[in-house]
Biopython code that builds the backbone (N, CA, C, O; Angstrom):
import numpy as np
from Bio.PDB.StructureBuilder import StructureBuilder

atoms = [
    (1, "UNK", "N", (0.846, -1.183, 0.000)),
    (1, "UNK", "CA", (0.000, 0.000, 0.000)),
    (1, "UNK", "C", (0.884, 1.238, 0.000)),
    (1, "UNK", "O", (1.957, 1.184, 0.601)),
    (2, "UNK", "N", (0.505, 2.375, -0.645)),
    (2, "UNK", "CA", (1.289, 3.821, -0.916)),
    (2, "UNK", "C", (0.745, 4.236, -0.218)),
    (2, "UNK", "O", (-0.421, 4.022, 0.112)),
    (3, "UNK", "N", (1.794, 5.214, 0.318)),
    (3, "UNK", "CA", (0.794, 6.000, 1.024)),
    (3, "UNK", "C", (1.044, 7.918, 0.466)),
    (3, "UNK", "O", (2.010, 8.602, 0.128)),
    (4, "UNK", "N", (0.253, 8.037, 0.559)),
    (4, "UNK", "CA", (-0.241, 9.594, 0.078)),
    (4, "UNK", "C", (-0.160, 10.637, 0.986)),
    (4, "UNK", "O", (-1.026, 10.897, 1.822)),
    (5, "UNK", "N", (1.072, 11.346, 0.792)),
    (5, "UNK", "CA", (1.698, 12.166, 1.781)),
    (5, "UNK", "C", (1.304, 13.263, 1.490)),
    (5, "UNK", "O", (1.874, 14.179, 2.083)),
    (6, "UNK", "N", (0.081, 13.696, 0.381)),
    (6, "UNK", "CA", (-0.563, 14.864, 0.553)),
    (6, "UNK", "C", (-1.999, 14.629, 1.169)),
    (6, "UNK", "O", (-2.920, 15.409, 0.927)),
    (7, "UNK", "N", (-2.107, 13.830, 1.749)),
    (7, "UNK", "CA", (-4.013, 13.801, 1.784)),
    (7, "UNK", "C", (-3.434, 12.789, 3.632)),
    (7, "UNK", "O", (-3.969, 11.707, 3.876)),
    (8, "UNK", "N", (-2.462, 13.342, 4.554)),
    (8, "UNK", "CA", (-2.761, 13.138, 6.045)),
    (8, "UNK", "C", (-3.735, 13.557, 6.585)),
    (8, "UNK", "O", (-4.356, 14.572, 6.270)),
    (9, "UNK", "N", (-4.033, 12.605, 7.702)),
    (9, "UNK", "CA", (-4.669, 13.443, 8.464)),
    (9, "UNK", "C", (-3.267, 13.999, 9.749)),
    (9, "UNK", "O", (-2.083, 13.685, 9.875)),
    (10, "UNK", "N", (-4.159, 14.903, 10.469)),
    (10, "UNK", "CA", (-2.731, 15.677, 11.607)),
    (10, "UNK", "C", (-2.639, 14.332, 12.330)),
    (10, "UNK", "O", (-1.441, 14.194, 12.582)),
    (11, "UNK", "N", (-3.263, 13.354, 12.753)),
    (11, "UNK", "CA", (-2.239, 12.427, 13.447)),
    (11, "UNK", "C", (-1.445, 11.318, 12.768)),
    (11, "UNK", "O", (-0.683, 10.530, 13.329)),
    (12, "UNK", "N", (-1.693, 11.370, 11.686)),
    (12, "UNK", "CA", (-0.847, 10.681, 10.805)),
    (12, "UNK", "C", (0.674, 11.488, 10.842)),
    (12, "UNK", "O", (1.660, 10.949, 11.343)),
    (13, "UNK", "N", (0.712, 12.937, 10.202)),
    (13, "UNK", "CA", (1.492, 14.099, 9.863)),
    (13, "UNK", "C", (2.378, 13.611, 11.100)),
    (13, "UNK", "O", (3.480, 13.064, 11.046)),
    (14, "UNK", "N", (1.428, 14.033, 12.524)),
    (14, "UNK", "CA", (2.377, 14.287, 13.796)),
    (14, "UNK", "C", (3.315, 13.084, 14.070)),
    (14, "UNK", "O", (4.502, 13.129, 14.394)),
    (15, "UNK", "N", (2.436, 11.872, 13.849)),
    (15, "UNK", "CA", (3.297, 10.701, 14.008)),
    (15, "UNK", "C", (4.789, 10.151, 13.471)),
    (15, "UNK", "O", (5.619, 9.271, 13.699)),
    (16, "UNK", "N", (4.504, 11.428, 12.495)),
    (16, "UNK", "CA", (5.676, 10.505, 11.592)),
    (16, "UNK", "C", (6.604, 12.866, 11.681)),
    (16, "UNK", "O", (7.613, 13.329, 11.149)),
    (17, "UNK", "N", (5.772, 13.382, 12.386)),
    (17, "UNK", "CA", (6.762, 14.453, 12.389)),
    (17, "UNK", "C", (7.911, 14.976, 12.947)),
    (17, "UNK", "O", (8.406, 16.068, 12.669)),
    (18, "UNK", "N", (8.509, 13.791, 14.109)),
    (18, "UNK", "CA", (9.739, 13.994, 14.209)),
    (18, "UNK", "C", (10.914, 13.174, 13.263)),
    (18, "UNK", "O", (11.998, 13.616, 12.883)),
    (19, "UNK", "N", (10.539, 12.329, 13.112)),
    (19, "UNK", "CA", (11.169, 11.741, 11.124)),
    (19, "UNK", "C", (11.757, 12.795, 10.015)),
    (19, "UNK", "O", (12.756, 12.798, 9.296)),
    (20, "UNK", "N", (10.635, 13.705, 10.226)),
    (20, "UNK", "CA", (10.462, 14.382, 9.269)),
    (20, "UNK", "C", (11.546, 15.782, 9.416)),
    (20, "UNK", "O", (12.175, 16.368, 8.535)),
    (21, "UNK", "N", (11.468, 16.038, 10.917)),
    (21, "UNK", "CA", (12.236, 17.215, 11.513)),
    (21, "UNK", "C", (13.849, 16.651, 11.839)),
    (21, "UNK", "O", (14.801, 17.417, 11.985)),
    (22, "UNK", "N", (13.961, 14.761, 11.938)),
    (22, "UNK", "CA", (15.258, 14.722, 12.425)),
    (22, "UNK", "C", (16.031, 14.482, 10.597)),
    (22, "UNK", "O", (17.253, 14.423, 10.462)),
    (23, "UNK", "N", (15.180, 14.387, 9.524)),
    (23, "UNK", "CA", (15.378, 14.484, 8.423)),
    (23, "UNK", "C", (16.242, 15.105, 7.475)),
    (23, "UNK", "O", (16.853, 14.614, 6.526)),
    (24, "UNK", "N", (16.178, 16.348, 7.929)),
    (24, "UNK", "CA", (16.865, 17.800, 7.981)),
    (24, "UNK", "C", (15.731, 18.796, 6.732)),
    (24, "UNK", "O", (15.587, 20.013, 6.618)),
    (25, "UNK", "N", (15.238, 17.900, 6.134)),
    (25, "UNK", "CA", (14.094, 18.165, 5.257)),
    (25, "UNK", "C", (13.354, 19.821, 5.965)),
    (25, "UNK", "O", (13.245, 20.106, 7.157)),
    (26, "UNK", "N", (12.999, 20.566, 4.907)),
    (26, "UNK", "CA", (12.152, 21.804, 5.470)),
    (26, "UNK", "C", (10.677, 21.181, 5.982)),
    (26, "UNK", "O", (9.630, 21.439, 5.387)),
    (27, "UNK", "N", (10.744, 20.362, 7.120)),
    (27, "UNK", "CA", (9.192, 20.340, 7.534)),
    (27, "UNK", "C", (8.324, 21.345, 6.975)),
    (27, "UNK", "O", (7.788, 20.903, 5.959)),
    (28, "UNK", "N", (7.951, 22.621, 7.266)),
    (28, "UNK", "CA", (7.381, 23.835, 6.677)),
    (28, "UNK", "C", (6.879, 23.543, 5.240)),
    (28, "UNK", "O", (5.757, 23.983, 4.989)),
    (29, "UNK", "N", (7.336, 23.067, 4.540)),
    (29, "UNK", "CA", (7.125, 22.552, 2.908)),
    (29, "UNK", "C", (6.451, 21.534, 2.826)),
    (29, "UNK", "O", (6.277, 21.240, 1.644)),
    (30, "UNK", "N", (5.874, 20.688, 3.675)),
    (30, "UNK", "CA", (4.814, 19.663, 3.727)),
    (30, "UNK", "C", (3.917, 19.859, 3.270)),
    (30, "UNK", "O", (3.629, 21.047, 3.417)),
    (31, "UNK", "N", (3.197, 19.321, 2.722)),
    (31, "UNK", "CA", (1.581, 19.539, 1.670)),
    (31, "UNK", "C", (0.806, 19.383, 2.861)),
    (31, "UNK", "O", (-0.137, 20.174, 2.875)),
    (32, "UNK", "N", (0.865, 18.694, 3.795)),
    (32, "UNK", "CA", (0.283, 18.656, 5.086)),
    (32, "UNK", "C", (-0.068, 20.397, 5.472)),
    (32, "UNK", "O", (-1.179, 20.876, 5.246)),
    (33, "UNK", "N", (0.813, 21.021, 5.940)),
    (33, "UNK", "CA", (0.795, 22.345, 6.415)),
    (33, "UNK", "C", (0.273, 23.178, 5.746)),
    (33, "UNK", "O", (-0.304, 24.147, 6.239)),
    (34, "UNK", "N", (0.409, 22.893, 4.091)),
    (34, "UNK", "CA", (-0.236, 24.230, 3.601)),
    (34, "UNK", "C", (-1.719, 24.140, 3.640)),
    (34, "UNK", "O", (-2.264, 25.120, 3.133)),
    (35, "UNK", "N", (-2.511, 23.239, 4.100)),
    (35, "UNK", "CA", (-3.943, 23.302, 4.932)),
    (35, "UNK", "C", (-4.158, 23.012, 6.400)),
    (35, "UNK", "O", (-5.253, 23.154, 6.944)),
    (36, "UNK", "N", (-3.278, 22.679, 6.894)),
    (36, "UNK", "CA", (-4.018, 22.654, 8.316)),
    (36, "UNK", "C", (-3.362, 23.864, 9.296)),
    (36, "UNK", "O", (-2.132, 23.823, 9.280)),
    (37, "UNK", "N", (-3.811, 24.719, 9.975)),
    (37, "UNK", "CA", (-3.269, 25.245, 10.607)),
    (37, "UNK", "C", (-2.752, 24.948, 12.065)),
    (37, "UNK", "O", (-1.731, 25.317, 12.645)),
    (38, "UNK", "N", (-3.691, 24.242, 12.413)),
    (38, "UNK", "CA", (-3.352, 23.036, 14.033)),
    (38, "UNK", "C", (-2.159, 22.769, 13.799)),
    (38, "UNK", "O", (-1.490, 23.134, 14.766)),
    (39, "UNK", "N", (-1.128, 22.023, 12.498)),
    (39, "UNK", "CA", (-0.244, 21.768, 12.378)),
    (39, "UNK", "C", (0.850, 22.309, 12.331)),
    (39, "UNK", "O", (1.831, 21.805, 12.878)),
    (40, "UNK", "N", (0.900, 23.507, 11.630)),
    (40, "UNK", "CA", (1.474, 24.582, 11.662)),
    (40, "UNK", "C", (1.915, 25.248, 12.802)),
    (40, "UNK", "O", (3.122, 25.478, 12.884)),
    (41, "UNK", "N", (1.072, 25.651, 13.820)),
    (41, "UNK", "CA", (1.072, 26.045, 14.494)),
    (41, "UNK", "C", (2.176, 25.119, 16.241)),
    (41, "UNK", "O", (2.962, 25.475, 17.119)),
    (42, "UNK", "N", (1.381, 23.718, 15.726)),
    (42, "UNK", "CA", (2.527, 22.955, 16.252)),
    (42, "UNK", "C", (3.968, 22.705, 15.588)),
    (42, "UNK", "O", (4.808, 22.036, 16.189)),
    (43, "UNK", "N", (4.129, 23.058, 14.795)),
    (43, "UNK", "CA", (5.540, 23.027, 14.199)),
    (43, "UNK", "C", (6.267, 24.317, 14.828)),
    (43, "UNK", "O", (7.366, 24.311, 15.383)),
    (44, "UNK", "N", (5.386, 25.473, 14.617)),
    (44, "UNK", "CA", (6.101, 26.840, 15.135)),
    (44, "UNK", "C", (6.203, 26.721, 16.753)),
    (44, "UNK", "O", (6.967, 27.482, 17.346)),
    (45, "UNK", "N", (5.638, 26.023, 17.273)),
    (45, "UNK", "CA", (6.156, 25.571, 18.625)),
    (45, "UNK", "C", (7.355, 24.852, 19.142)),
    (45, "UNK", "O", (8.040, 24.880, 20.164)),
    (46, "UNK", "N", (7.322, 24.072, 17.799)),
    (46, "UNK", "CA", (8.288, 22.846, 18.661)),
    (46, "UNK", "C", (9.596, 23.882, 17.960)),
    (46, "UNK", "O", (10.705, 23.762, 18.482)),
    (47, "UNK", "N", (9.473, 24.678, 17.027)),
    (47, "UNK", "CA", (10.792, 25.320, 16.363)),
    (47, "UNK", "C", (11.248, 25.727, 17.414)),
    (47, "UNK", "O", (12.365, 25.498, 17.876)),
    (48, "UNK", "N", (10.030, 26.641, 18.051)),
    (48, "UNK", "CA", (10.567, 27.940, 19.156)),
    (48, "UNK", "C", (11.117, 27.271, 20.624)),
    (48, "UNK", "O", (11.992, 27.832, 21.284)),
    (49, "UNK", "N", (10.457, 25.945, 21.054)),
    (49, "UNK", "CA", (11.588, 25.123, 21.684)),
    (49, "UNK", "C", (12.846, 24.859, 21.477)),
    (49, "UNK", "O", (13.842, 25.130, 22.149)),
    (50, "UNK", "N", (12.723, 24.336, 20.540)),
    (50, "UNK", "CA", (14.418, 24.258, 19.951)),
    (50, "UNK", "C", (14.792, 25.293, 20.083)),
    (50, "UNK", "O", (15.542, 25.271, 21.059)),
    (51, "UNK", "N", (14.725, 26.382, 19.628)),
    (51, "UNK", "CA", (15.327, 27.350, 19.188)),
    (51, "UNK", "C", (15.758, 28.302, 20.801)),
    (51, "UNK", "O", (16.803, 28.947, 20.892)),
    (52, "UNK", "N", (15.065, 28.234, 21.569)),
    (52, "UNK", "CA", (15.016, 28.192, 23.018)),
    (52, "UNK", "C", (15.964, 27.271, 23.793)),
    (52, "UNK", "O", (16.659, 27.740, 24.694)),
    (53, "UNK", "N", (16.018, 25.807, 23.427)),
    (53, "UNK", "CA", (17.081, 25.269, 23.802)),
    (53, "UNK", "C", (18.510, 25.543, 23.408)),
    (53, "UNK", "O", (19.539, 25.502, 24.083)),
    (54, "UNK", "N", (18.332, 25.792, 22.313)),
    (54, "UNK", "CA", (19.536, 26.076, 21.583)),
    (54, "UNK", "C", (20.567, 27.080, 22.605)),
    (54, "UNK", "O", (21.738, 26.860, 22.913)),
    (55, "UNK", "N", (19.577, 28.394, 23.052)),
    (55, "UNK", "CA", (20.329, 29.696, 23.455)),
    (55, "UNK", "C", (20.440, 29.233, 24.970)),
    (55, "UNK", "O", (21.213, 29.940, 25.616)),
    (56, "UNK", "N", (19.836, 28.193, 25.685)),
    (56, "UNK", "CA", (19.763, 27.589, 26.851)),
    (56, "UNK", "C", (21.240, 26.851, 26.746)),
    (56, "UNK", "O", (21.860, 27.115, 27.776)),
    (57, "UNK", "N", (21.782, 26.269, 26.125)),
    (57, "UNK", "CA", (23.640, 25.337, 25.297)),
    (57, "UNK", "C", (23.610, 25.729, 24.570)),
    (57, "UNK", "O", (23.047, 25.206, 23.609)),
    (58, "UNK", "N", (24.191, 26.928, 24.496)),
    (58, "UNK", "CA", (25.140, 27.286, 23.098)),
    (58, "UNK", "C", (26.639, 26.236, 23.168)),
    (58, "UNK", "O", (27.448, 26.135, 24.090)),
    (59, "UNK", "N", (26.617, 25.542, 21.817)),
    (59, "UNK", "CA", (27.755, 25.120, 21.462)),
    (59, "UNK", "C", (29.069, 25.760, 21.642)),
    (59, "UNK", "O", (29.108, 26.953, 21.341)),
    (60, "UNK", "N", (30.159, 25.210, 22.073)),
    (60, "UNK", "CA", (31.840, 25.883, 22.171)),
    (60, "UNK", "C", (31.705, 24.914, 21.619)),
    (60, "UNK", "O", (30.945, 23.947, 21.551)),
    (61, "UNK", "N", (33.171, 25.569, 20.934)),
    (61, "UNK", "CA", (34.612, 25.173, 20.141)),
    (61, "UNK", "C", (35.057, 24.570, 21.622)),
    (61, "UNK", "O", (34.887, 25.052, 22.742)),
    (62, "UNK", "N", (35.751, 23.218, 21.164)),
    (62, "UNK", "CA", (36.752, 23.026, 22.392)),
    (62, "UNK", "C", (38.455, 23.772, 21.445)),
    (62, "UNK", "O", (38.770, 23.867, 20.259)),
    (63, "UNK", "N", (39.018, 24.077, 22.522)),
    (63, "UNK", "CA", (40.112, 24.384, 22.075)),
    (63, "UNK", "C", (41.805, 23.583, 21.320)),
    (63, "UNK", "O", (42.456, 22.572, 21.583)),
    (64, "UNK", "N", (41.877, 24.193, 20.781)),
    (64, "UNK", "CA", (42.370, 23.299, 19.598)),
    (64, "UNK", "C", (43.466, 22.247, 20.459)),
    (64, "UNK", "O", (43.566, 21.138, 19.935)),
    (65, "UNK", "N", (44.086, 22.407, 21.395)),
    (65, "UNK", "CA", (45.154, 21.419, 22.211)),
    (65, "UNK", "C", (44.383, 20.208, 23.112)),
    (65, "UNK", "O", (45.024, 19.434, 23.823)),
    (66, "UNK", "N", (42.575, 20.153, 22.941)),
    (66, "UNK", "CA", (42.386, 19.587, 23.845)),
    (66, "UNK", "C", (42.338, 18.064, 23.891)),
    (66, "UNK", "O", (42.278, 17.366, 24.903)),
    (67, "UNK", "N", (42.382, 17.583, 22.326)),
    (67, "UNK", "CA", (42.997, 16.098, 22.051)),
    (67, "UNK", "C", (44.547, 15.759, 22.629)),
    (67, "UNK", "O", (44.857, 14.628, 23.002)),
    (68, "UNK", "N", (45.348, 16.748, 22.645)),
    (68, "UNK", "CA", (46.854, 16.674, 23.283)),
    (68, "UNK", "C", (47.087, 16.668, 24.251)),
    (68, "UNK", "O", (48.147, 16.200, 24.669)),
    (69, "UNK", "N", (45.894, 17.355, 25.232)),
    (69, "UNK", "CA", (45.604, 17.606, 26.595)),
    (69, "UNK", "C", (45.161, 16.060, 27.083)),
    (69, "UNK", "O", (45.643, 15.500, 28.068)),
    (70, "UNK", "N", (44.190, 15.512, 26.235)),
    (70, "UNK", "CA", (43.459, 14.189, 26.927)),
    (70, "UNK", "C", (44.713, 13.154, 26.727)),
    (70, "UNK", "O", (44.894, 12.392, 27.677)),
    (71, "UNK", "N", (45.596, 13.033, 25.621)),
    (71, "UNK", "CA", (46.599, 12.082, 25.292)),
    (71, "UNK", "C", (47.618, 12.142, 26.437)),
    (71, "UNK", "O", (47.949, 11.202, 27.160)),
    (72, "UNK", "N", (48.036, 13.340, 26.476)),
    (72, "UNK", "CA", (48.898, 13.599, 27.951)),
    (72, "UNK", "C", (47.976, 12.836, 28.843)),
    (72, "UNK", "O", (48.305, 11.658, 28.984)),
    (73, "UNK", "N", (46.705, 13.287, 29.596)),
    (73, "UNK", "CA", (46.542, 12.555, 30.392)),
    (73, "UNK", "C", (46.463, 11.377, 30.609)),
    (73, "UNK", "O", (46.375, 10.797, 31.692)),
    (74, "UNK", "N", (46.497, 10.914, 29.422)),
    (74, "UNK", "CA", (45.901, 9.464, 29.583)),
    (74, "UNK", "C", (47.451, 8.502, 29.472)),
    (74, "UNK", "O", (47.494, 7.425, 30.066)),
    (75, "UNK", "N", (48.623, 8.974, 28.706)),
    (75, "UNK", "CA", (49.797, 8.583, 28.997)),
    (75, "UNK", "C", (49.933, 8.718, 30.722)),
    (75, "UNK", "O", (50.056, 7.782, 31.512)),
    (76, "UNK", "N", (49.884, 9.828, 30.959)),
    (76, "UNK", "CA", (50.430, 10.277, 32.588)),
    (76, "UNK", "C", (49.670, 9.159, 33.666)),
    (76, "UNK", "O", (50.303, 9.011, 34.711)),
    (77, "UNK", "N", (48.678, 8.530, 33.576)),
    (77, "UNK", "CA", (47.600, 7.666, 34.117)),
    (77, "UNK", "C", (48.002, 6.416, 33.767)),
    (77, "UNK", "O", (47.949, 5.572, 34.661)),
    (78, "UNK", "N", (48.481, 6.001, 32.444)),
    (78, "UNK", "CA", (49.548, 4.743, 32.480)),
    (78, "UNK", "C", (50.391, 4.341, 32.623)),
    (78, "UNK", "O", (50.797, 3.210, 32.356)),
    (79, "UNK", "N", (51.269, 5.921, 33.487)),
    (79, "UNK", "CA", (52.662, 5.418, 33.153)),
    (79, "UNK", "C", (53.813, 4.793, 32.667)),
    (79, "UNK", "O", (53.322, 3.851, 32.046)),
    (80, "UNK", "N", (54.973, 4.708, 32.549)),
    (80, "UNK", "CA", (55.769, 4.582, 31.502)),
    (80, "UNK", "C", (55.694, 2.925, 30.664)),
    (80, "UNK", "O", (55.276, 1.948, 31.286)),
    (81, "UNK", "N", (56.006, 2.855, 29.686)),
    (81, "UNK", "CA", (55.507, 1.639, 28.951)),
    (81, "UNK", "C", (56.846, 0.437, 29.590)),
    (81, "UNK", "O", (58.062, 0.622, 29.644)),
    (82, "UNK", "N", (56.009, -0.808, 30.014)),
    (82, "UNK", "CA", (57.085, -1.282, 30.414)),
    (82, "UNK", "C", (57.829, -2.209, 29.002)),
    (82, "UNK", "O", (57.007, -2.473, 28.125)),
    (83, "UNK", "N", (59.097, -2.638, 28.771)),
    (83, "UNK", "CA", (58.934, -3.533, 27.740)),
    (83, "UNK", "C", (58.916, -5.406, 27.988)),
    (83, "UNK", "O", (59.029, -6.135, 28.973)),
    (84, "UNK", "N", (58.787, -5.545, 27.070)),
    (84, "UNK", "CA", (57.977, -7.333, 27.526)),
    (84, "UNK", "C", (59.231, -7.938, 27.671)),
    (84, "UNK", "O", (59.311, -9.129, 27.971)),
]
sb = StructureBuilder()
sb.init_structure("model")
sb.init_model(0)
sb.init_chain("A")
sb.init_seg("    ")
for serial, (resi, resn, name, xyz) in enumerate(atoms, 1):
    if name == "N":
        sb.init_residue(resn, " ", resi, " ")
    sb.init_atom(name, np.array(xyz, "f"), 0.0, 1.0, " ", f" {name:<3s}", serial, name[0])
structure = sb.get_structure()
């Protein structure tokens, strides 16, 4: 069976709308949305969460020595290599 991704209903849409959002796809461009507004309206929600979380963890750069930093430590924690 096909299924017909212009003619959802919203709990069909919602079910399958984090798929759709972890997709990278423009959710917003769904044939779904350009009639329902319930849907819409839950999309502009869950954006403004995200988008809310986002400024809640902003991403750092770790700094560029900090792979050299963990290697040191992790030599310094095994101390010297013995040979066999």
């Amino acid at each position: 069976m096909t299924e017909d991704r212009n003619n959802r209903s919203c709990q069909e849409f919602q079910e399958h709308l984090a798929e759709l959002i972890a997709s990278g796809e423009d959710a917003s461009r769904n044939p779904h949305l350009q009639t329902c507004a319930n849907c819409r309206a839950l999309l502009a929600d869950l954006e403004t969460i995200a988008e809310a979380a986002r400024q809640l963890f902003p991403i750092e750069q770790p700094k560029e020595d900090l792979w050299d930093r963990i290697e040191l430590a992790i030599k310094k924690e095994e101390g010297p290599i013995q040979p066999d």
